[in-house]
DRENKEMI-868594 format. One record per residue (C-alpha): x, y negated, z negated; residue in three letters; residue number from 0. Coordinates in steps of 0.2 Angstrom, whole numbers, plus 5000, padded with zeros to 4 digits. Layout:
BEGIN
+------+------+------+------+-----+
!   c1 !   c2 !   c3 ! rest !  nr !
+------+------+------+------+-----+
!    X !    Y !    Z !  ALA ! NUM !
...
+------+------+------+------+-----+
This chain:
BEGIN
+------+------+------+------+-----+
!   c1 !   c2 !   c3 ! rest !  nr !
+------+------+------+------+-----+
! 5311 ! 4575 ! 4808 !  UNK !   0 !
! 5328 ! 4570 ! 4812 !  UNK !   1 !
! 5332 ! 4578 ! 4793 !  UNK !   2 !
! 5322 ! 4592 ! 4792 !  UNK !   3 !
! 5334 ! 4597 ! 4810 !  UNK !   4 !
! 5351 ! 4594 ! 4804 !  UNK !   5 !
! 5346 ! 4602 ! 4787 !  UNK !   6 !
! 5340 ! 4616 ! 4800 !  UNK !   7 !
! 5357 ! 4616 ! 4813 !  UNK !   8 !
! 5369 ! 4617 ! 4797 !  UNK !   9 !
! 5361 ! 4631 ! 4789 !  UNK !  10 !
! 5361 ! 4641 ! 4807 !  UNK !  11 !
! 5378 ! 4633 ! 4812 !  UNK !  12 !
! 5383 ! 4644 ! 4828 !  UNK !  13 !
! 5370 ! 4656 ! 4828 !  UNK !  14 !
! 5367 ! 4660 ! 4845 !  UNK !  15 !
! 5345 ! 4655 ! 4850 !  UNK !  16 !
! 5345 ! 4672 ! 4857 !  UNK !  17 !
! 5350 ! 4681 ! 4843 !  UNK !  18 !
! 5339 ! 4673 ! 4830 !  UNK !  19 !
! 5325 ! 4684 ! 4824 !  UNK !  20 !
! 5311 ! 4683 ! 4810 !  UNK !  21 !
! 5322 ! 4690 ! 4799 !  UNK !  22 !
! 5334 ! 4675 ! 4799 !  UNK !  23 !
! 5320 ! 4662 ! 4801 !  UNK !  24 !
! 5312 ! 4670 ! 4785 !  UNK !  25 !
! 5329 ! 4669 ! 4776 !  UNK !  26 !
! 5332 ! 4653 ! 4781 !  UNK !  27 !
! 5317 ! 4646 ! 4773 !  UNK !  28 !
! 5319 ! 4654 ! 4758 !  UNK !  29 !
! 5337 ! 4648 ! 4754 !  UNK !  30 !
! 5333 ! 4629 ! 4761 !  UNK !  31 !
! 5317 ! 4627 ! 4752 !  UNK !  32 !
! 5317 ! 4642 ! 4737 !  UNK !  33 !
! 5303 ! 4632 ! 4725 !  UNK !  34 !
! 5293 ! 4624 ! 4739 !  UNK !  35 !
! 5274 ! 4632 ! 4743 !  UNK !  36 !
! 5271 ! 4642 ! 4759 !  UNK !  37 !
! 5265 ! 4629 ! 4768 !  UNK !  38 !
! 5281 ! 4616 ! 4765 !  UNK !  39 !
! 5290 ! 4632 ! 4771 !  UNK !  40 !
! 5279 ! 4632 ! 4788 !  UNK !  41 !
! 5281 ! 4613 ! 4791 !  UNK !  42 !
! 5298 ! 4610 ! 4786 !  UNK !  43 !
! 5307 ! 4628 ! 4794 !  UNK !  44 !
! 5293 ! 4639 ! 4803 !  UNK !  45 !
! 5286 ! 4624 ! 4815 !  UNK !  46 !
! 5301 ! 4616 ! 4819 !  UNK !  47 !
! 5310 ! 4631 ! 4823 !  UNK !  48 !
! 5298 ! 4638 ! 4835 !  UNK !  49 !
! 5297 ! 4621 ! 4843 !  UNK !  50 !
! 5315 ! 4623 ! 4847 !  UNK !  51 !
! 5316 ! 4640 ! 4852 !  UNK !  52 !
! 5302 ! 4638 ! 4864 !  UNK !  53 !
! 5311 ! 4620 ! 4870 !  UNK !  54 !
! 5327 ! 4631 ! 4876 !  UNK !  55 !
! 5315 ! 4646 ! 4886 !  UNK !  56 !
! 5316 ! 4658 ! 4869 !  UNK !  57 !
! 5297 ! 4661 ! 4866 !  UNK !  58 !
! 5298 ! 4675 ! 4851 !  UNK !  59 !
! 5282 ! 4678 ! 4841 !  UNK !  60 !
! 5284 ! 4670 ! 4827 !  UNK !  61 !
! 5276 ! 4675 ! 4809 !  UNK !  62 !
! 5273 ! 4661 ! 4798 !  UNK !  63 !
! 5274 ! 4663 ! 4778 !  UNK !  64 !
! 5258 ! 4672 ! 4769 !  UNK !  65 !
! 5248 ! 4659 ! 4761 !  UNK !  66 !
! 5253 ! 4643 ! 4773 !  UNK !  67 !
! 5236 ! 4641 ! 4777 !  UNK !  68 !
! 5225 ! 4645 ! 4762 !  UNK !  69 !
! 5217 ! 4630 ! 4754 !  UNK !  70 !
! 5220 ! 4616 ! 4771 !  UNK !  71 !
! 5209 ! 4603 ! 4765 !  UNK !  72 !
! 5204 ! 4588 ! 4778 !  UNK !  73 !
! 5203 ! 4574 ! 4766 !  UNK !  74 !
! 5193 ! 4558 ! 4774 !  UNK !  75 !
! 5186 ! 4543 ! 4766 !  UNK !  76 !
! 5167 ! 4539 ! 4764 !  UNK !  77 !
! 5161 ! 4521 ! 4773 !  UNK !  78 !
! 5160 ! 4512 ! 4755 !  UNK !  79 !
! 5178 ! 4519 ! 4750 !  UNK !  80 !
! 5187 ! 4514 ! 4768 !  UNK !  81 !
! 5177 ! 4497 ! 4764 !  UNK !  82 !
! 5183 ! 4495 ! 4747 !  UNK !  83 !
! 5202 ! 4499 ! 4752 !  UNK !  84 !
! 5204 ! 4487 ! 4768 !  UNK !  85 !
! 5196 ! 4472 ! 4760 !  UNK !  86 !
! 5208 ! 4475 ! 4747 !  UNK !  87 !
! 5222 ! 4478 ! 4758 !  UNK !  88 !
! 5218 ! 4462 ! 4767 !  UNK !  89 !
! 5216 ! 4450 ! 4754 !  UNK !  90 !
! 5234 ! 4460 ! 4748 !  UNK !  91 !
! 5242 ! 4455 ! 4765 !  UNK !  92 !
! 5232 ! 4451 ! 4781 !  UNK !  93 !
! 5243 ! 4459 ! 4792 !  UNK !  94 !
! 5243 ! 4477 ! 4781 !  UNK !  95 !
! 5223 ! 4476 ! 4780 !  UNK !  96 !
! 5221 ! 4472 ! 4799 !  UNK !  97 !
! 5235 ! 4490 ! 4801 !  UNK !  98 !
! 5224 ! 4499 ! 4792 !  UNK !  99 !
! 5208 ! 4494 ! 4800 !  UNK ! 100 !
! 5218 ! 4497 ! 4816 !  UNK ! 101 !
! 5221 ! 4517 ! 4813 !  UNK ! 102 !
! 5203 ! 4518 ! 4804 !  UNK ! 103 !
! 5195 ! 4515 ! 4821 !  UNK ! 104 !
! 5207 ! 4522 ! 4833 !  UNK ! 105 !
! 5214 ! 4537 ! 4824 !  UNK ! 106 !
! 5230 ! 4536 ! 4828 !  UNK ! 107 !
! 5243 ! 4545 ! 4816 !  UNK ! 108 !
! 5257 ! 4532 ! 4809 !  UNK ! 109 !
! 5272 ! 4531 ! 4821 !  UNK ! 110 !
! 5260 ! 4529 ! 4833 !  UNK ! 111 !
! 5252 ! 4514 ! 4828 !  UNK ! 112 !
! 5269 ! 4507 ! 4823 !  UNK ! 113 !
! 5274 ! 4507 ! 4839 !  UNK ! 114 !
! 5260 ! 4499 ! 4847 !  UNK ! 115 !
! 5265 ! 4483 ! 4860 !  UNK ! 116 !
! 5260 ! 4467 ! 4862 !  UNK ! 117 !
! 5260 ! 4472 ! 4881 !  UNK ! 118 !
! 5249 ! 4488 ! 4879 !  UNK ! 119 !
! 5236 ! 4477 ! 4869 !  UNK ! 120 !
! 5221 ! 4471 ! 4881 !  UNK ! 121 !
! 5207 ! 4464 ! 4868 !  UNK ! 122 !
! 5198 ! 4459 ! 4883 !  UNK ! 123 !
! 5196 ! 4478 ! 4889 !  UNK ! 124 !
! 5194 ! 4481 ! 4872 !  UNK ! 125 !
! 5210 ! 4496 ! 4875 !  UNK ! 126 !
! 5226 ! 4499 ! 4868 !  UNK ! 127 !
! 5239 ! 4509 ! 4878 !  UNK ! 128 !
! 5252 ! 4523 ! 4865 !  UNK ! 129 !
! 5264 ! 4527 ! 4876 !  UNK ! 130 !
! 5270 ! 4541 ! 4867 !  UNK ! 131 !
! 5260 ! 4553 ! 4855 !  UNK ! 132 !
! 5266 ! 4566 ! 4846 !  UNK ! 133 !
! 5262 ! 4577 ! 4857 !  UNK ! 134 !
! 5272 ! 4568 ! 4869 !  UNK ! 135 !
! 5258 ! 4563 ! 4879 !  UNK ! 136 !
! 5253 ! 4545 ! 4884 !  UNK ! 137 !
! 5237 ! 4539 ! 4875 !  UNK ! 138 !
! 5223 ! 4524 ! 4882 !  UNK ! 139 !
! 5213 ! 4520 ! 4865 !  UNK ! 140 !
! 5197 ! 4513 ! 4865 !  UNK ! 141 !
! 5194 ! 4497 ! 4853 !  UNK ! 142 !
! 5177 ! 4496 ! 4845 !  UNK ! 143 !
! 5170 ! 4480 ! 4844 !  UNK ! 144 !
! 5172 ! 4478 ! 4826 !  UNK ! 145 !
! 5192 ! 4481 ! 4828 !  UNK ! 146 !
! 5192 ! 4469 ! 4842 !  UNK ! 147 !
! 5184 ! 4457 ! 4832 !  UNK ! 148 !
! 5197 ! 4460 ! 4818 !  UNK ! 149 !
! 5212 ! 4462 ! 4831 !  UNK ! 150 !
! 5207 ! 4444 ! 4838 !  UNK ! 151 !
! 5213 ! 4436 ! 4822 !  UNK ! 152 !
! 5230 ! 4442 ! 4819 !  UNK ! 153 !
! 5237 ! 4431 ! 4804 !  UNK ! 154 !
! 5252 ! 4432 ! 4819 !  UNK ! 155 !
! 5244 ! 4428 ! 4836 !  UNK ! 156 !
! 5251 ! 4438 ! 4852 !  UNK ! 157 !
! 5262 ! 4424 ! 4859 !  UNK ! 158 !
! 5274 ! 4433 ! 4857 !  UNK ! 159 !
! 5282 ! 4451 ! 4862 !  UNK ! 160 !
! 5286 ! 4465 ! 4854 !  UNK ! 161 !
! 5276 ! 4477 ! 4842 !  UNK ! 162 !
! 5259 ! 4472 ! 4835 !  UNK ! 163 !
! 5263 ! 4477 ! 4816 !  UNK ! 164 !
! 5277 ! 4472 ! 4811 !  UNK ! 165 !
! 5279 ! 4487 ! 4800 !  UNK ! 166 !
! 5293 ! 4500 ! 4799 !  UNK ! 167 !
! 5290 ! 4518 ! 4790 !  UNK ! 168 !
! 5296 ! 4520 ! 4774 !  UNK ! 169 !
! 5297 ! 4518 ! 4757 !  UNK ! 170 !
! 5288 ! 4499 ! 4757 !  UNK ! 171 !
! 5276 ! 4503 ! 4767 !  UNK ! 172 !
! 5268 ! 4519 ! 4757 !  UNK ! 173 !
! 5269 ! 4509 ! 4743 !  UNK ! 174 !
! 5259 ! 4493 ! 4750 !  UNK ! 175 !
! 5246 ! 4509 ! 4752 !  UNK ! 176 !
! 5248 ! 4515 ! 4736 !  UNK ! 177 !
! 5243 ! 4498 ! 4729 !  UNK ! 178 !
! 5230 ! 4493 ! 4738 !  UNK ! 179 !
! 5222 ! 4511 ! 4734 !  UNK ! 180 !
! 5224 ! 4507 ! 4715 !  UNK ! 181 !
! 5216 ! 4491 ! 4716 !  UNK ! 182 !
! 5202 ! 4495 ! 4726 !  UNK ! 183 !
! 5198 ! 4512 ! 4714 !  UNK ! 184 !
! 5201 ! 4521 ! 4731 !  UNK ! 185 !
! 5211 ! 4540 ! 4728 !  UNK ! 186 !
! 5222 ! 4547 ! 4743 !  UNK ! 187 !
! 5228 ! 4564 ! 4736 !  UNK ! 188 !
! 5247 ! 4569 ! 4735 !  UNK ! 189 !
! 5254 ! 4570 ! 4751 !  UNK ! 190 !
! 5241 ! 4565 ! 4763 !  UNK ! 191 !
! 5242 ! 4544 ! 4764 !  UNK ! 192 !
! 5241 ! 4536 ! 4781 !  UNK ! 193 !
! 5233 ! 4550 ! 4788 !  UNK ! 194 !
! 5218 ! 4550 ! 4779 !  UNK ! 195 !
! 5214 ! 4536 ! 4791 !  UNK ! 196 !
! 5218 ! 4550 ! 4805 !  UNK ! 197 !
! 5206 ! 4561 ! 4797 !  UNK ! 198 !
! 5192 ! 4549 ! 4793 !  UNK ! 199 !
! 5192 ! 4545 ! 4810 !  UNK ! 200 !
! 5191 ! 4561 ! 4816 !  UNK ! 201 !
! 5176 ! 4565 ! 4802 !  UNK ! 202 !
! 5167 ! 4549 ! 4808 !  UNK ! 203 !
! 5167 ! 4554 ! 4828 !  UNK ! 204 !
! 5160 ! 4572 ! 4819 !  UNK ! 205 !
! 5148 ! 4562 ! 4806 !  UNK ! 206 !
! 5142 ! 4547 ! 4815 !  UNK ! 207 !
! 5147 ! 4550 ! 4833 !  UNK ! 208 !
! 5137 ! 4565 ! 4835 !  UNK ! 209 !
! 5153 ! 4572 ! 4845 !  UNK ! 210 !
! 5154 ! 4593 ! 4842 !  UNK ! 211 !
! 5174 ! 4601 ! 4840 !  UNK ! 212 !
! 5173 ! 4598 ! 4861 !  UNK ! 213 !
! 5168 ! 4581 ! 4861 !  UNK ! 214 !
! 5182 ! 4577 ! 4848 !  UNK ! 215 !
! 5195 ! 4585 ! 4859 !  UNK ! 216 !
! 5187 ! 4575 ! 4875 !  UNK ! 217 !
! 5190 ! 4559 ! 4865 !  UNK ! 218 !
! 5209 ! 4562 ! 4868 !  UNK ! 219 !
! 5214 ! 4561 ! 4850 !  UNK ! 220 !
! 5218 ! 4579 ! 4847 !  UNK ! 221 !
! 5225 ! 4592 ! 4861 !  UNK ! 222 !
! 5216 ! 4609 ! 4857 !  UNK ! 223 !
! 5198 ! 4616 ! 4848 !  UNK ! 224 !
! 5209 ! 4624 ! 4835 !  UNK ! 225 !
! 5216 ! 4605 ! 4828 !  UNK ! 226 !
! 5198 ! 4598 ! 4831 !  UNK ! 227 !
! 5189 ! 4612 ! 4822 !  UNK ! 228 !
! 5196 ! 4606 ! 4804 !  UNK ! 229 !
! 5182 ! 4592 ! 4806 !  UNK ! 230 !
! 5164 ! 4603 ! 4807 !  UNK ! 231 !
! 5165 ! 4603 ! 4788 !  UNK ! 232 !
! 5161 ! 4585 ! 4788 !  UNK ! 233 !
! 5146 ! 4584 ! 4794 !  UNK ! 234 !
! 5128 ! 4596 ! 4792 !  UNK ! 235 !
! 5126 ! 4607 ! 4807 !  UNK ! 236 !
! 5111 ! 4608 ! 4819 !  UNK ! 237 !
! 5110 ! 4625 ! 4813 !  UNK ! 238 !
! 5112 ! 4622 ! 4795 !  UNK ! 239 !
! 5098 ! 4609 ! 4798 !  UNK ! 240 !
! 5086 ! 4624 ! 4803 !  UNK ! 241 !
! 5082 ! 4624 ! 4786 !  UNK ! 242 !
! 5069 ! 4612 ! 4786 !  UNK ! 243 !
! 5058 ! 4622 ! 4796 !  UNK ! 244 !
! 5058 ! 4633 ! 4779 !  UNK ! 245 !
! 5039 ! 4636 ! 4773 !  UNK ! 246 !
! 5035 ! 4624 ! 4757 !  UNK ! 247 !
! 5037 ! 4631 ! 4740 !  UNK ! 248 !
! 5029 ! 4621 ! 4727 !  UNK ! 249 !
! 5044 ! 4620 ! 4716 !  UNK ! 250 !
! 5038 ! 4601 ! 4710 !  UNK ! 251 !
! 5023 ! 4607 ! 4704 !  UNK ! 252 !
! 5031 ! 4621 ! 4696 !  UNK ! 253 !
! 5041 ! 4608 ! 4685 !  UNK ! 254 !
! 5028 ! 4598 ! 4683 !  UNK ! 255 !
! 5019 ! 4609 ! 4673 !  UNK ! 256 !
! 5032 ! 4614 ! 4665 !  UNK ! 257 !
! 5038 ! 4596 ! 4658 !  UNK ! 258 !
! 5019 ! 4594 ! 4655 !  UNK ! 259 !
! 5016 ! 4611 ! 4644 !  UNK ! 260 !
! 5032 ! 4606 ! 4635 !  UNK ! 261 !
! 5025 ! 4589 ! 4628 !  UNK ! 262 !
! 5010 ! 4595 ! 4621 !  UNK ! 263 !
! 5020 ! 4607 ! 4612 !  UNK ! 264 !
! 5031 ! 4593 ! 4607 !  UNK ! 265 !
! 5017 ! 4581 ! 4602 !  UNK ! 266 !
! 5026 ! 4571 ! 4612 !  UNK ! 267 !
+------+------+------+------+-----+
């Protein structure tokens, strides 16, 4: 975030907030990131800008590029593949495998489970306290009892202070991902990594949970319906299911006869 703002502040320099307008954001955009898709544009120029402006009292209507939305797709993991890939992490590294079991069940993105305390860790309340999200807003996580269970044997014990994981984002740690996703035949798509954990959580609470886009944002994890909307697609709808109240059409028998009327003409 740091980079994408100083790549931001020297490309503005001393513009005045209050003079800047669509049309310089627009420009700005296409001469920092000329190749890059509409939606690298939005993330990288559109959202941060906005976040600024409004952050200093300017709240101008922003446009963001054409296209930036189209093809959004929520990548989560079915049970067997989230299975497959932390059993593998775990025999990889203990402490990597017990990390990813960790955002599997809470649904946390990845700074924020990086920064999780020793002190805001209570197994026997079975909560975790972030004190910071990315929205800037504490979150109290709920530990299921299966991450309890897992959380209890810690290759490293809590004796000890400081941060649970002792992971730092980077380069290291995408690639302990990376390989624990090849050897278990697991595939994250391009640019999505760690927070298909986020998104699998957020499919399970849908899919499992039996939580509608009001009950995800009542679970604290996301802030609006808009962001908790994304997850309806991973599970069939009550109404969709009014389909089973359709009259019966004997398409069996149909084929029946059919595979039987072509094996007497077969011989067969």
């Amino acid at each position: 975030k740091t980079r994408i703002v100083s790549k931001l502040l020297e490309h503005f320099q001393d513009i005045e907030m209050e003079k800047i307008t669509q049309d310089l954001i627009d420009e700005a955009a296409w001469r920092l990131y000329p190749n890059a898709t509409p939606a690298t544009r939005n993330r990288q120029v559109y959202s941060p800008m906005s976040a600024v402006l409004k952050a200093n009292g300017f709240h101008i209507p922003i446009r963001r590029p054409k296209g930036c939305r189209v093809n959004t797709r929520t990548f989560f993991f079915e049970p067997d593949e989230a299975e497959r890939l932390i059993a593998t992490a775990i025999e990889q590294e203990p402490e990597f495998g017990l990390f990813l079991t960790f955002l599997l069940y809470t649904g946390v993105r990845l700074n924020e489970g990086l920064s999780l305390t020793v002190r805001n860790l209570n197994l026997n309340e079975a909560r975790a306290f972030i004190e910071t999200t990315k929205n800037g807003l504490p979150r109290t996580l709920h530990l299921p009892p299966p991450l309890v269970a897992a959380m209890a044997n810690h290759p490293r014990g809590y004796d000890r202070q400081g941060k649970v994981f002792r992971y730092v984002k980077g380069s290291r740690l995408y690639r302990r991902l990376k390989r624990a996703a090849e050897a278990s035949n697991v595939r994250i798509p391009d640019g999505v990594s760690f927070h298909a954990f986020r998104h699998t959580y957020g499919a399970y609470l849908r899919r499992y949970g039996n939580l509608d886009t009001s009950g995800l944002v009542a679970s604290g994890a996301w802030l609006s319906h808009d962001a908790a909307r994304r997850y309806e697609h991973a599970d069939v709808t009550k109404a969709a299911k009014a389909s089973n109240n359709f009259p019966s059409i004997r398409i069996l028998g149909a084929v029946e006869k059919n595979e039987k009327e072509k094996h007497l003409k077969t011989g067969s």
